[in-house]
C-alpha positions in Angstrom: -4.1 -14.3 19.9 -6.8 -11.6 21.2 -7.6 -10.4 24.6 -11.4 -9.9 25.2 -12.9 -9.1 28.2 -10.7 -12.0 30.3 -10.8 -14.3 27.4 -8.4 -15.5 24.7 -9.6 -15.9 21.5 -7.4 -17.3 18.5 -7.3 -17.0 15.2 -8.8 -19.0 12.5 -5.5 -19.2 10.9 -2.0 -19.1 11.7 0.8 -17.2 9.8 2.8 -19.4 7.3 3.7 -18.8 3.6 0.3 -18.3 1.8 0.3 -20.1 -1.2 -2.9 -20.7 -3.0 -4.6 -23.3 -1.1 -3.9 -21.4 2.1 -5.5 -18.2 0.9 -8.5 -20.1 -0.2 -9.3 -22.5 3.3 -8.7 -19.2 5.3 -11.8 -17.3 2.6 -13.7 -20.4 3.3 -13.0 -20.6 7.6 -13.8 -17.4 7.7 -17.1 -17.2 6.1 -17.7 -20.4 7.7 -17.0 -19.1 11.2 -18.4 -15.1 10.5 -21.6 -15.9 8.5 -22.1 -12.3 8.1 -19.0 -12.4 5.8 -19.9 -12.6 2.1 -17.3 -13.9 -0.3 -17.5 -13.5 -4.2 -15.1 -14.6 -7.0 -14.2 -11.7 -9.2 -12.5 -13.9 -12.0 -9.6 -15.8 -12.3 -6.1 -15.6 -12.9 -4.0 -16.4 -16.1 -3.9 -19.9 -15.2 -7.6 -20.2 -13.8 -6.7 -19.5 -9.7 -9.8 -17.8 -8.2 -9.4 -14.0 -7.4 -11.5 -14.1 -3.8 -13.1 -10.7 -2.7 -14.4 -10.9 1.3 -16.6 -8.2 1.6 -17.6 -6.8 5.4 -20.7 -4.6 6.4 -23.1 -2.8 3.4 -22.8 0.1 1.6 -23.4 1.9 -1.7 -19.5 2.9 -2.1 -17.3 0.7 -0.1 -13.7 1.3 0.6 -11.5 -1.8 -1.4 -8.6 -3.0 0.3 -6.7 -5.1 -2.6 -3.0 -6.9 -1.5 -0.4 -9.4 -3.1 -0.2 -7.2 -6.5 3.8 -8.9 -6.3 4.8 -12.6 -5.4 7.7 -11.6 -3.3 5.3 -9.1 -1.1 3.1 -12.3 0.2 2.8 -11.0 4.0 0.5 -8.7 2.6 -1.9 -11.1 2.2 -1.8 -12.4 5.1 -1.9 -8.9 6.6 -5.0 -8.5 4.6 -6.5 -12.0 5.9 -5.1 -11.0 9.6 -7.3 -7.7 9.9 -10.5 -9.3 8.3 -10.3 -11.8 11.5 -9.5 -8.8 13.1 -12.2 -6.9 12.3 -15.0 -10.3 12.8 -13.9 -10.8 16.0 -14.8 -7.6 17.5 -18.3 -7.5 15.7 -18.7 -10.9 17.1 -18.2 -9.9 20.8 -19.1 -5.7 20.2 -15.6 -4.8 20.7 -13.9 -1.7 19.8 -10.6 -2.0 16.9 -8.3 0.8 17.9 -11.0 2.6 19.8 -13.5 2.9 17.0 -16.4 0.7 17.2 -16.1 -1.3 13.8 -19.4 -3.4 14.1 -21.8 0.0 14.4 -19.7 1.9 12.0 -19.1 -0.7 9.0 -23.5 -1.0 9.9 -23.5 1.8 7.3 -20.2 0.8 5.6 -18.3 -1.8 3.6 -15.2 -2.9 2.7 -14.0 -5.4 0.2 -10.4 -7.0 0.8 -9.0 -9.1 -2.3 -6.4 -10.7 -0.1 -4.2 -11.7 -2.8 -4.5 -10.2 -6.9 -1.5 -12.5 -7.5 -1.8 -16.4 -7.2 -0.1 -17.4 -10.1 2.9 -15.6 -8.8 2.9 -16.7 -5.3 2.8 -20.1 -6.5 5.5 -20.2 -9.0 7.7 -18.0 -6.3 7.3 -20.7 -3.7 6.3 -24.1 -6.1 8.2 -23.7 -8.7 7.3 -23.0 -12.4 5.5 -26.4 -12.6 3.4 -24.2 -10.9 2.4 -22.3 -14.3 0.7 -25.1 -16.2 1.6 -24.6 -19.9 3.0 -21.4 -19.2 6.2 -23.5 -17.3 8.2 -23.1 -20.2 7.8 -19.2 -20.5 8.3 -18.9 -17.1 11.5 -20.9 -17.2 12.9 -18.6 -19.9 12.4 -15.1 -17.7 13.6 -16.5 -15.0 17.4 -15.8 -13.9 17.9 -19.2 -12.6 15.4 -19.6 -9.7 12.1 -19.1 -9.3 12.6 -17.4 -5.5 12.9 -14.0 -6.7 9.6 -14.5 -9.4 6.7 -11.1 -8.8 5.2 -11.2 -12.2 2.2 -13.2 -13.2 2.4 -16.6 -15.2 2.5 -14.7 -18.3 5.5 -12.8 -16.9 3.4 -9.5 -16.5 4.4 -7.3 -13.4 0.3 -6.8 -12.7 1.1 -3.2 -10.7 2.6 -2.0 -14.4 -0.4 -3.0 -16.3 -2.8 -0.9 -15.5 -4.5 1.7 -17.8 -2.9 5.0 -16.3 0.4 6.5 -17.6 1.2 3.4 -19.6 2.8 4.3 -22.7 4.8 6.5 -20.3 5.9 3.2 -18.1 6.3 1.2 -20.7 8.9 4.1 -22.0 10.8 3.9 -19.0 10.8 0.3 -19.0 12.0 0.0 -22.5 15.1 2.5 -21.7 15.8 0.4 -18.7 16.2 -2.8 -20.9 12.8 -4.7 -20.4 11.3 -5.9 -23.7 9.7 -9.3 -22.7 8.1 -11.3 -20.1 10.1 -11.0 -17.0 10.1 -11.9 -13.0 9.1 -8.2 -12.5 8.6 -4.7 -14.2 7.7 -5.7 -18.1 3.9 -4.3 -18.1 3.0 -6.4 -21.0 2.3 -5.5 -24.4 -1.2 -3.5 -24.0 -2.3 -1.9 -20.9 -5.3 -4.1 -19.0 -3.9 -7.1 -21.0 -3.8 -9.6 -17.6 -7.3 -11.0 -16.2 -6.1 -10.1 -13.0 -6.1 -6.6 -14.0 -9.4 -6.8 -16.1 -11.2 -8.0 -12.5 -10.0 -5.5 -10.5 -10.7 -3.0 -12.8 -14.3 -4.2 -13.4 -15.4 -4.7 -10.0 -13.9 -1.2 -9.4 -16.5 -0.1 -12.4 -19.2 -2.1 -10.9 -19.1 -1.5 -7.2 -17.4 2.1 -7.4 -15.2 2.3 -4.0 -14.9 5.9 -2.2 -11.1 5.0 -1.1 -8.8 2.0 -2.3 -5.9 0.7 -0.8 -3.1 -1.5 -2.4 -1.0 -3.3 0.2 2.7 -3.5 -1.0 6.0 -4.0 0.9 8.4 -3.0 2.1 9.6 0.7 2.9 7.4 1.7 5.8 6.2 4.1 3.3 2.8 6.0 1.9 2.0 7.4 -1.7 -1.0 9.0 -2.7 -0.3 11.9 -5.4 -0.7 10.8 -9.1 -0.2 13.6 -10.8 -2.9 16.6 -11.5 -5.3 13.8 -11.0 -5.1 13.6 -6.9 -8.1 15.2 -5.1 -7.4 17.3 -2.4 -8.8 14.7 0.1 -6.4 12.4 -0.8 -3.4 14.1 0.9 -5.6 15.1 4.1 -6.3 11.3 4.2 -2.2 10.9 3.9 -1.4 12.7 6.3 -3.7 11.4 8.8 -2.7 7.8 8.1 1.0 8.9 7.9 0.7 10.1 11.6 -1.1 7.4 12.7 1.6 4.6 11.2 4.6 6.6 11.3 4.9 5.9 8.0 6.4 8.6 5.3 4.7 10.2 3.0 6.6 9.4 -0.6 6.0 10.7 -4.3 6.5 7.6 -7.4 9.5 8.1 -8.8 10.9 6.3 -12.3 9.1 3.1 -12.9 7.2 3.2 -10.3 5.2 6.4 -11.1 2.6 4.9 -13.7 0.3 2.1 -14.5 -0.6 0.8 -10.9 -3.5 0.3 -9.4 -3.5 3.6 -7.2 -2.7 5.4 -10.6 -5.6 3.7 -12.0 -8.1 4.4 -9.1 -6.9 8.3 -8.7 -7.3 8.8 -12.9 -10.3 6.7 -13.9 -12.5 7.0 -10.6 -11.4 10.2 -8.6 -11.0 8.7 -5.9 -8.6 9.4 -2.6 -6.3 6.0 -3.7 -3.0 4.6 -1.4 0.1 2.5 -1.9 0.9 1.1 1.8 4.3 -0.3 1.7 4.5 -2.7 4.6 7.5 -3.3 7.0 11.0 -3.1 6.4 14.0 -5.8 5.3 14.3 -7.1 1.9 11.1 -8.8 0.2 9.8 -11.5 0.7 9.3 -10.3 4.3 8.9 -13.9 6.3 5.6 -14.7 8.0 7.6 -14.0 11.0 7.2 -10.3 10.4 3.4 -10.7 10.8 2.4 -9.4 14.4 4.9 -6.5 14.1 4.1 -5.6 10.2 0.1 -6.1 11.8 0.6 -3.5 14.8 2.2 -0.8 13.1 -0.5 -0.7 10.5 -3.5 -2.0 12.0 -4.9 1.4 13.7 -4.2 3.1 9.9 -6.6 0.5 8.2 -9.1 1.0 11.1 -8.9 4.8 9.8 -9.1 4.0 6.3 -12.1 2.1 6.4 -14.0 4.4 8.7 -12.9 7.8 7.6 
């Protein structure tokens, strides 16, 4: 709940496990409620989910905030679908986010949140593989027993390993580390950009060319930024500004985590000041419960990152 001017204001939606069919009534309440909202699907997942984009105020080269790369970091999208409301309800009534008048700044600016890359995932980590259509059985061979602990796609592809930056190098170091095949997490697939996921990410990236992007990940209260000689300077004056303002530390990729991701994509093939955001702290999947406090530490941080 807000607090405007003597008035409470709620929000549209409230936080629960965000399978599929919540992410897509919360899209649809909140262009129904914020006309000024425009929403666009960007392609579809392996087993035909819509990928939703929400994009807020106009620009030539708007800042993309993309979450839910992993199944068992779900808060992140409703993080992500928490500080679009966020951000409606102060252009609705003029009111400052953090001290920075959104409405008059995103005038000139826009940003376009893909609150969750990953529905196939989400719903096989909280549905079950019946969740994967004819890709059950697959899914029912890589798993270890439950579907609980399920971050891949339905095809078994971790999505933030498939990208087309350092991936012969990650799929070295995943080889030496025993992954071969289709797995809950960390098998990149058999070709970089091989997931549709992927390929509509990387196309509206191509199309719409962002100035910053953001991937929201948990958990580790952490920031990376660096990929390799391909970092512009900007990029760690931008870290270090959102690292004070979260509290958050800055981190370099290490091991399997250092290629193929979207922020190694984004730095390498666009230029681009690009962030990993690793939300809260416990053990993943963070519980809806963490919402409001996961929310408040990073809220002021994505105020910055879409203004600065």
């Amino acid at each position: 709940m807000l607090f405007f001017g003597g008035d409470f204001l709620k929000y549209i939606f409230t936080p629960c496990e965000p399978d599929y069919a919540y992410i897509k009534k919360s899209v649809d309440s909140l262009q129904a409620e914020y006309p000024f909202l425009k929403t666009e699907i960007i392609g579809r997942s392996v087993c035909g989910r819509k990928l939703f984009a929400v994009r807020f105020g106009r620009s030539a080269n708007p800042v993309l905030i993309a979450a839910c790369f992993h199944a068992q970091e779900r808060l992140t999208a409703l993080v992500t679908l928490r500080f679009i409301e966020r951000l409606c309800l102060s252009a609705k009534n003029r009111q400052t986010v953090c001290g920075i008048d959104v409405g008059g700044a995103l005038s000139r600016r826009e940003i376009i949140f893909i609150p969750c890359v990953n529905p196939d995932g989400v719903e096989i980590a909280l549905h079950g593989a019946k969740s994967a259509g004819k890709f059950k059985e697959s899914v029912e061979r890589a798993m270890s027993g439950s579907c609980d602990l399920w971050n891949a796609n339905a095809r078994g592809v971790d999505l933030n390993h498939n990208f087309n930056a350092g991936w012969d190098v990650s799929k070295s170091l995943e080889i030496s580390a025993g992954i071969t095949a289709p797995a809950p997490r960390r098998f990149g697939g058999y070709a970089p950009g091989s997931e549709p996921e992927v390929t509509a990410l990387v196309r509206l990236c191509l199309r719409r060319m962002p100035r910053t992007a953001v991937a929201l990940h948990s958990q580790g209260e952490e920031i990376y930024f660096k990929y390799g000689e391909h970092t512009p300077e900007r990029a760690e004056h931008l870290a270090k500004i959102f690292a004070a303002s979260s509290g958050y530390t800055l981190v370099k990729n290490a091991g399997l985590a250092s290629h193929a991701g979207f922020k190694d994509w984004t730095t390498q093939a666009l230029g681009i000041p690009s962030f990993t955001f690793e939300l809260g702290k416990g053990e993943n999947p963070l519980p809806p419960s963490d919402l409001e406090s996961v929310y408040k530490s990073i809220e002021e941080t994505l105020v910055l990152a879409c203004v600065m």
